[in-house]
Biopython code that builds the backbone (N, CA, C, O; Angstrom):
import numpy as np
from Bio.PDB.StructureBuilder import StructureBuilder

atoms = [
    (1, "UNK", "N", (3.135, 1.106, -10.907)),
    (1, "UNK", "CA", (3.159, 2.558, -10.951)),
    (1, "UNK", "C", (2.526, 3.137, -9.684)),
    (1, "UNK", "O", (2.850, 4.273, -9.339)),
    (2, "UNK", "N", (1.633, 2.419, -8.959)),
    (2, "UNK", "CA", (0.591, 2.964, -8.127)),
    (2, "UNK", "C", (1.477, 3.347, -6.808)),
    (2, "UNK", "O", (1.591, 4.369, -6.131)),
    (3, "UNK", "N", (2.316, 1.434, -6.749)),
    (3, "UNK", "CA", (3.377, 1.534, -5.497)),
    (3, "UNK", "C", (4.313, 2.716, -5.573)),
    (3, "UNK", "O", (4.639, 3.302, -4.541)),
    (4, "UNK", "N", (4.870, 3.184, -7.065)),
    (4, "UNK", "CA", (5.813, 4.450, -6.698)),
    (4, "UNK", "C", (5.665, 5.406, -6.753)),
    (4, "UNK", "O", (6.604, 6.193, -6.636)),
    (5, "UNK", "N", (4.096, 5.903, -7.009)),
    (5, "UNK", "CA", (3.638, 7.130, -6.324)),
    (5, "UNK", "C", (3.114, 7.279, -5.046)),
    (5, "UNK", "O", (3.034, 8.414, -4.575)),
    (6, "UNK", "N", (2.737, 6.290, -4.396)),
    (6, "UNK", "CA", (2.236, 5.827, -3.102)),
    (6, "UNK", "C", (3.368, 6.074, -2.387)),
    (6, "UNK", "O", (3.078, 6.662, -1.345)),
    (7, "UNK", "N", (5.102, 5.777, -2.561)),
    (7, "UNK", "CA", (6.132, 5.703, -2.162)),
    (7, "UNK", "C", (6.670, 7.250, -2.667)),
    (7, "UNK", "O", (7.161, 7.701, -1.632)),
    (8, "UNK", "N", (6.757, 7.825, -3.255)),
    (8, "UNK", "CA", (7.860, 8.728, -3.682)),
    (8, "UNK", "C", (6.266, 10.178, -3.309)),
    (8, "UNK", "O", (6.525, 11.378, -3.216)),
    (9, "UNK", "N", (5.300, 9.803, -3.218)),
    (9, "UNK", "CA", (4.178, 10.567, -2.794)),
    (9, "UNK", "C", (4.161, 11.057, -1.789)),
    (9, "UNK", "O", (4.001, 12.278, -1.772)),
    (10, "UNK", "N", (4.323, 10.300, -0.464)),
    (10, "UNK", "CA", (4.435, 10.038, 0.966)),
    (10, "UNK", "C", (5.297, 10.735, 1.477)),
    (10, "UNK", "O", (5.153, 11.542, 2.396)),
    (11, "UNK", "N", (6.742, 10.314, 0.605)),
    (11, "UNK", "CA", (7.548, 11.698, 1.302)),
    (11, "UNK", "C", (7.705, 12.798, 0.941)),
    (11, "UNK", "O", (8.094, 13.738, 1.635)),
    (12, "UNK", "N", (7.247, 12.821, -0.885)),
    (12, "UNK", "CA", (6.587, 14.880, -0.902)),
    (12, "UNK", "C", (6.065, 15.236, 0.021)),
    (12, "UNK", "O", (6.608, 16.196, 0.570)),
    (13, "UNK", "N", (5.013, 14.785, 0.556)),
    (13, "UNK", "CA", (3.832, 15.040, 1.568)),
    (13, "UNK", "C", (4.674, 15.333, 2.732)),
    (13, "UNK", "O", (4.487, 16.293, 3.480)),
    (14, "UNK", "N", (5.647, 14.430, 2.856)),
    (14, "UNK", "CA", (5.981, 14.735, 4.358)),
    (14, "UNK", "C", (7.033, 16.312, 4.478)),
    (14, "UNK", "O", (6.922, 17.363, 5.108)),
    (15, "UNK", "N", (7.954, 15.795, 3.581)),
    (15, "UNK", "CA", (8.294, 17.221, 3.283)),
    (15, "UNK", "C", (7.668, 18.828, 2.829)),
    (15, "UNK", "O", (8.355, 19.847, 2.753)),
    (16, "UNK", "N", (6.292, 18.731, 2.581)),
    (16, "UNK", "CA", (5.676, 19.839, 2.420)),
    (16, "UNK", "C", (4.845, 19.878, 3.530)),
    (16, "UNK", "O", (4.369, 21.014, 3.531)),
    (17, "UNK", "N", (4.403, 19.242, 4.494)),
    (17, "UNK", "CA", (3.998, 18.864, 5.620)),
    (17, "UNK", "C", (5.346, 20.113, 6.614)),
    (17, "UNK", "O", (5.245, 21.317, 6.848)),
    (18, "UNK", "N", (6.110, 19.440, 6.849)),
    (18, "UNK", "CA", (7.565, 19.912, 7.490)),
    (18, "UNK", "C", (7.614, 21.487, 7.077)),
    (18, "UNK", "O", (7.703, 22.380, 7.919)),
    (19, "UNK", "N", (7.544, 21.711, 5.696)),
    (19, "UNK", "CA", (8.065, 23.187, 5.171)),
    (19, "UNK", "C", (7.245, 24.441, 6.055)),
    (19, "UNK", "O", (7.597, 25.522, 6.526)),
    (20, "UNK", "N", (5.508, 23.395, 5.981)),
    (20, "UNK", "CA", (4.513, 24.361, 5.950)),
    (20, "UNK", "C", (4.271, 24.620, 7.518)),
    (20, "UNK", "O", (3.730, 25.687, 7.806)),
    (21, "UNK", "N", (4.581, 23.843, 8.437)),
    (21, "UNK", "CA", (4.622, 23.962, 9.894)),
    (21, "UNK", "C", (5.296, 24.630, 10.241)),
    (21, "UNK", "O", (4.907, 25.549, 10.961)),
    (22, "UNK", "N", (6.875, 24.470, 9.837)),
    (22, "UNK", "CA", (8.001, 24.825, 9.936)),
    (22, "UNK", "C", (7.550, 26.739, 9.717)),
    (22, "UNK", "O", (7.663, 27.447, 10.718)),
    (23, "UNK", "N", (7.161, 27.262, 8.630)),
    (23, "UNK", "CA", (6.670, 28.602, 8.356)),
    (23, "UNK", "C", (6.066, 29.250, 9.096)),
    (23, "UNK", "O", (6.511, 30.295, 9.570)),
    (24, "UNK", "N", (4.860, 28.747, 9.371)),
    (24, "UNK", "CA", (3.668, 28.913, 9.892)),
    (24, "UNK", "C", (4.511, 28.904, 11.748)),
    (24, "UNK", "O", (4.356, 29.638, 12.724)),
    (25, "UNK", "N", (5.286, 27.818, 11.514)),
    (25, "UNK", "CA", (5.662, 28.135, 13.710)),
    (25, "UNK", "C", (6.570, 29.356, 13.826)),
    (25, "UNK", "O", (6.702, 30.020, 14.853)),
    (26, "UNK", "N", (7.200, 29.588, 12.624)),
    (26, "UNK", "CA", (8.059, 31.150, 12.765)),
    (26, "UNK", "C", (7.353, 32.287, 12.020)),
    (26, "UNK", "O", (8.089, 33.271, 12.079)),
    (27, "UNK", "N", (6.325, 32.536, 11.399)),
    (27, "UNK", "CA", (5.617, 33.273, 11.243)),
    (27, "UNK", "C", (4.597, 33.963, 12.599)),
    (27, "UNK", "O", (4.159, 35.113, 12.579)),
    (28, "UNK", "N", (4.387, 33.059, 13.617)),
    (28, "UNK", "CA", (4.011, 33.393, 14.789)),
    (28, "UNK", "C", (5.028, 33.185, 15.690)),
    (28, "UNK", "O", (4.472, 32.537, 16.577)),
    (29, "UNK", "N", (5.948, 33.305, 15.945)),
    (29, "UNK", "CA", (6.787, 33.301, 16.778)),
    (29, "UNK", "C", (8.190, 33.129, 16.458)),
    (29, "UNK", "O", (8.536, 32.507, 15.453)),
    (30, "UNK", "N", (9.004, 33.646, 17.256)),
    (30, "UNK", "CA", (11.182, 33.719, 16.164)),
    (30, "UNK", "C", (11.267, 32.896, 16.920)),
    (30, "UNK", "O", (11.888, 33.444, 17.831)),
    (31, "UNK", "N", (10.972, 31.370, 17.378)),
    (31, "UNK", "CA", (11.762, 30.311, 17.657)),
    (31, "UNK", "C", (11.790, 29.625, 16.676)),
    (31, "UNK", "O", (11.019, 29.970, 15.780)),
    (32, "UNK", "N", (12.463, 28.678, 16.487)),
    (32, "UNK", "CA", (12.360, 27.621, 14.919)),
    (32, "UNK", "C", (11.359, 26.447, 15.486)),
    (32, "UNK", "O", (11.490, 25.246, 15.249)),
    (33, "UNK", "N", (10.887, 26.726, 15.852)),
    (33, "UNK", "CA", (9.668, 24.877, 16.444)),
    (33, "UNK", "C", (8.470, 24.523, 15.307)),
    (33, "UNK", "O", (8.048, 25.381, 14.532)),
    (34, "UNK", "N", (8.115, 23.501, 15.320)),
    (34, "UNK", "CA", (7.724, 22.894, 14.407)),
    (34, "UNK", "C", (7.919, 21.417, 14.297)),
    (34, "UNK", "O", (9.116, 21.139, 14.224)),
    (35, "UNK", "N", (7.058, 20.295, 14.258)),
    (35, "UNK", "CA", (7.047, 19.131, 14.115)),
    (35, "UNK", "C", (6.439, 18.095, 12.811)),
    (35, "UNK", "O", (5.804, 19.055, 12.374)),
    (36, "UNK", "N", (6.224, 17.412, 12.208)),
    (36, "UNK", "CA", (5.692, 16.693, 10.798)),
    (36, "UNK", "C", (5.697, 15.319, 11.597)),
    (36, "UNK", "O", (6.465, 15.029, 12.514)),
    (37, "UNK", "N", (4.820, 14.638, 11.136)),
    (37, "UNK", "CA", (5.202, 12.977, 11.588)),
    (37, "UNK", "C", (5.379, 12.572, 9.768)),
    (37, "UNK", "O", (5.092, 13.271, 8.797)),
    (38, "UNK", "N", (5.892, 11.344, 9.824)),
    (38, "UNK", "CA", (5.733, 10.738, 8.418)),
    (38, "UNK", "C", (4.932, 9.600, 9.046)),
    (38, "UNK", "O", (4.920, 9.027, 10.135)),
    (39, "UNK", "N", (4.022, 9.489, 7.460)),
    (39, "UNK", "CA", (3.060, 8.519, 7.704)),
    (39, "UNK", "C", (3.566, 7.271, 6.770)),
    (39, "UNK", "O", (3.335, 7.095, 5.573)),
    (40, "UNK", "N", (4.711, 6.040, 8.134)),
    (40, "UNK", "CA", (4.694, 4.697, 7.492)),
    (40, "UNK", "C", (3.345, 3.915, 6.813)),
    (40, "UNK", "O", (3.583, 2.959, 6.075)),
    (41, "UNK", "N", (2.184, 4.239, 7.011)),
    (41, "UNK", "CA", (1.150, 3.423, 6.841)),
    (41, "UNK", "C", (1.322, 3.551, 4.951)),
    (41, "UNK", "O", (1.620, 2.565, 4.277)),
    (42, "UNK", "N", (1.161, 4.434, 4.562)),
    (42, "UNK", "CA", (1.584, 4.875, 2.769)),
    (42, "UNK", "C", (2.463, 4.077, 2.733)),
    (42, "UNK", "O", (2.321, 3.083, 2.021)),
    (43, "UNK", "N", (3.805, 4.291, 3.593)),
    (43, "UNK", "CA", (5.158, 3.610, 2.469)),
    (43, "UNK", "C", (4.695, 1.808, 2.754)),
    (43, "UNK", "O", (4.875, 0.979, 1.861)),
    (44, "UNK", "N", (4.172, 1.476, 3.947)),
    (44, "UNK", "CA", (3.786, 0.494, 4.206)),
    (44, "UNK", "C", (2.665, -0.165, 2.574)),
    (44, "UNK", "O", (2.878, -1.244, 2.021)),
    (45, "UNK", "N", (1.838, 0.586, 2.257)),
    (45, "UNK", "CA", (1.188, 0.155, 1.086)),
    (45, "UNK", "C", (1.770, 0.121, 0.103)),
    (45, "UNK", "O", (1.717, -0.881, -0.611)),
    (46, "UNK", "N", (2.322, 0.941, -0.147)),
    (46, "UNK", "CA", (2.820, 0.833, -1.663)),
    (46, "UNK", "C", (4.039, -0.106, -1.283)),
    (46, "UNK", "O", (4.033, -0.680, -2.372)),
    (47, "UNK", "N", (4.874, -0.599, -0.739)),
    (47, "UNK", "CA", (5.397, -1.804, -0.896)),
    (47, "UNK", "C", (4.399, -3.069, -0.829)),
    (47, "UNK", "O", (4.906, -4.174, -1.021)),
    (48, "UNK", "N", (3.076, -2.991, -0.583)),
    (48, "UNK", "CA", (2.201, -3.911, -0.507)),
    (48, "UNK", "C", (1.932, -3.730, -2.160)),
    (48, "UNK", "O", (2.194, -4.654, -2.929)),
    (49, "UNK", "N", (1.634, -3.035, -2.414)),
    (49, "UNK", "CA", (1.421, -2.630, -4.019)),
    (49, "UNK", "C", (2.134, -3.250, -4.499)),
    (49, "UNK", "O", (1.759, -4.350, -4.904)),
    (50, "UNK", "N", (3.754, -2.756, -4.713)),
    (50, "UNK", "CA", (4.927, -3.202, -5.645)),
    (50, "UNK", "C", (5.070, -4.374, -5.670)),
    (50, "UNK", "O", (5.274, -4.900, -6.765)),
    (51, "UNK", "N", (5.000, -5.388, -4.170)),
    (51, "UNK", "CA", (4.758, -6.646, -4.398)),
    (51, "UNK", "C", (3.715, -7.456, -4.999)),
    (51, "UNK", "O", (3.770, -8.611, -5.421)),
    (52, "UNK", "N", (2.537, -6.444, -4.945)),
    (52, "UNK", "CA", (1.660, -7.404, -5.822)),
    (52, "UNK", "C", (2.206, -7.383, -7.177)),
    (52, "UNK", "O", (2.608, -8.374, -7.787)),
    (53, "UNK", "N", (2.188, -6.012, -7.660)),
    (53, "UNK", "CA", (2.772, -6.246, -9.120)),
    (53, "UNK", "C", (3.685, -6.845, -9.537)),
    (53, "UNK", "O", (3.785, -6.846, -10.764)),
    (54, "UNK", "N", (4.516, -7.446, -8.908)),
    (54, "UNK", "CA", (5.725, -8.075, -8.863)),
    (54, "UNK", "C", (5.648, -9.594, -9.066)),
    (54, "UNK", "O", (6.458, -10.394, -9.535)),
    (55, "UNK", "N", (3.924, -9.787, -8.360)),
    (55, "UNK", "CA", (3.720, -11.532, -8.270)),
    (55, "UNK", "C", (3.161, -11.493, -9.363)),
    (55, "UNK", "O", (3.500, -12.321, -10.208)),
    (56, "UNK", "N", (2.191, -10.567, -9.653)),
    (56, "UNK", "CA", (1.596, -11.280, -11.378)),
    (56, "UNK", "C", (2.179, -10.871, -12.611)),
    (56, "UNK", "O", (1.947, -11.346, -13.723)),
    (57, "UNK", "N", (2.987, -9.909, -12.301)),
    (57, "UNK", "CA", (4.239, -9.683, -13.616)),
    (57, "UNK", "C", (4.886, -11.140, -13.657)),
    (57, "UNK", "O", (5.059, -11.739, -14.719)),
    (58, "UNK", "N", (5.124, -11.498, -12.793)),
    (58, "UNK", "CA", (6.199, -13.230, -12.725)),
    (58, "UNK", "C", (4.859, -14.533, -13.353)),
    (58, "UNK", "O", (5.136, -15.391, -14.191)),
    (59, "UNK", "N", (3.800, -14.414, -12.863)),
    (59, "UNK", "CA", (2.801, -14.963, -13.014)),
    (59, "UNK", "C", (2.226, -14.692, -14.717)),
    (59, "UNK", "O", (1.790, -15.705, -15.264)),
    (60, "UNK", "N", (2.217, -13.808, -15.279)),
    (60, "UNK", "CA", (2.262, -13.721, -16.554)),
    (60, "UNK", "C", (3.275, -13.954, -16.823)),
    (60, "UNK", "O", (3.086, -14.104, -18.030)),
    (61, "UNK", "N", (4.425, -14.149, -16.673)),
    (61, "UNK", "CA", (5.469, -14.492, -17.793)),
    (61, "UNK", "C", (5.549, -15.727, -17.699)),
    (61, "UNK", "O", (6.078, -16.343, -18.624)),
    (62, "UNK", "N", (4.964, -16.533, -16.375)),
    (62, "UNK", "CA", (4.888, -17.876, -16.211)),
    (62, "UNK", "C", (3.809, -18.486, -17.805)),
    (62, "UNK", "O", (4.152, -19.303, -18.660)),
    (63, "UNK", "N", (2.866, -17.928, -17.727)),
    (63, "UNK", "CA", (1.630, -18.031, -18.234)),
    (63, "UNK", "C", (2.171, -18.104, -19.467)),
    (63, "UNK", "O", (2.142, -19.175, -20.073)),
    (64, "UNK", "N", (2.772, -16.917, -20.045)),
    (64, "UNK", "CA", (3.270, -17.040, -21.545)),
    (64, "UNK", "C", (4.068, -18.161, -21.693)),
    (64, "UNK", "O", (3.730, -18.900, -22.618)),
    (65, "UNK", "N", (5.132, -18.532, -20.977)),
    (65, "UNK", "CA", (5.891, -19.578, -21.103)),
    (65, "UNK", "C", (5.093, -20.582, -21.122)),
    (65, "UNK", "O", (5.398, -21.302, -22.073)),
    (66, "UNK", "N", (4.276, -20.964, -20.580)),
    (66, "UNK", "CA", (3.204, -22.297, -20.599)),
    (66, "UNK", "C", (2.436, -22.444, -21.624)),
    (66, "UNK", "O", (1.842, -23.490, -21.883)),
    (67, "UNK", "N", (2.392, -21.480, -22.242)),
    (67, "UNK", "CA", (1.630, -21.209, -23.475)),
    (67, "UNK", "C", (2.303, -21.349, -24.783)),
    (67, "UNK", "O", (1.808, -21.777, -25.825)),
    (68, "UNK", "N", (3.783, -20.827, -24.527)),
    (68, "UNK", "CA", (4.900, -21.564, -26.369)),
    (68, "UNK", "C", (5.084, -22.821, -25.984)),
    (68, "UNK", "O", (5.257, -23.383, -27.066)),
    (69, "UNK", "N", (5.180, -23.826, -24.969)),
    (69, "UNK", "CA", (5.036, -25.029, -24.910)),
    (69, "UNK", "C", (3.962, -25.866, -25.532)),
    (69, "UNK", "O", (4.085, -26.631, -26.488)),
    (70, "UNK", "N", (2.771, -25.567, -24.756)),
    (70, "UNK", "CA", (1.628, -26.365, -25.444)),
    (70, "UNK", "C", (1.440, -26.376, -26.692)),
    (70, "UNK", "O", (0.514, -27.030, -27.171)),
]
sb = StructureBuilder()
sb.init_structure("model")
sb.init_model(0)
sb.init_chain("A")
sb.init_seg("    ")
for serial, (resi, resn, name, xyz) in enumerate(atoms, 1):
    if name == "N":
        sb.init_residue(resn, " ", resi, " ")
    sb.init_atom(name, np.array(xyz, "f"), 0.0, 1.0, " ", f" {name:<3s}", serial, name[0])
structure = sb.get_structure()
């Protein structure tokens, strides 16, 4: 859950980032200028995230399976 708010978070942000520059550079001035960076370092984590959850979701189901055996 953490990875897909970390992920689907990042680019709200960037897009309200964008809106609010975007306003704010034509509120002082009638050119359209305005810049946002997006920050890979977020989407970069939360795929670090999703993969963790991904190894011990597999890792518990390993576990259960090892466990109706014995």
């Amino acid at each position: 859950m953490t990875g897909w708010l970390l992920l689907v978070g990042s680019a709200v942000a960037f897009v309200l980032e964008f809106v609010a520059v975007t306003e704010l550079a034509s509120s002082v001035s009638d050119e359209l200028t305005g810049s946002a960076t997006y920050s890979f370092l977020w989407a970069f984590s939360s795929l670090g995230f999703l993969a963790i959850a991904e190894v011990l979701k597999r890792g518990r189901a390993l576990q259960a399976e090892l466990a109706e055996v014995i």
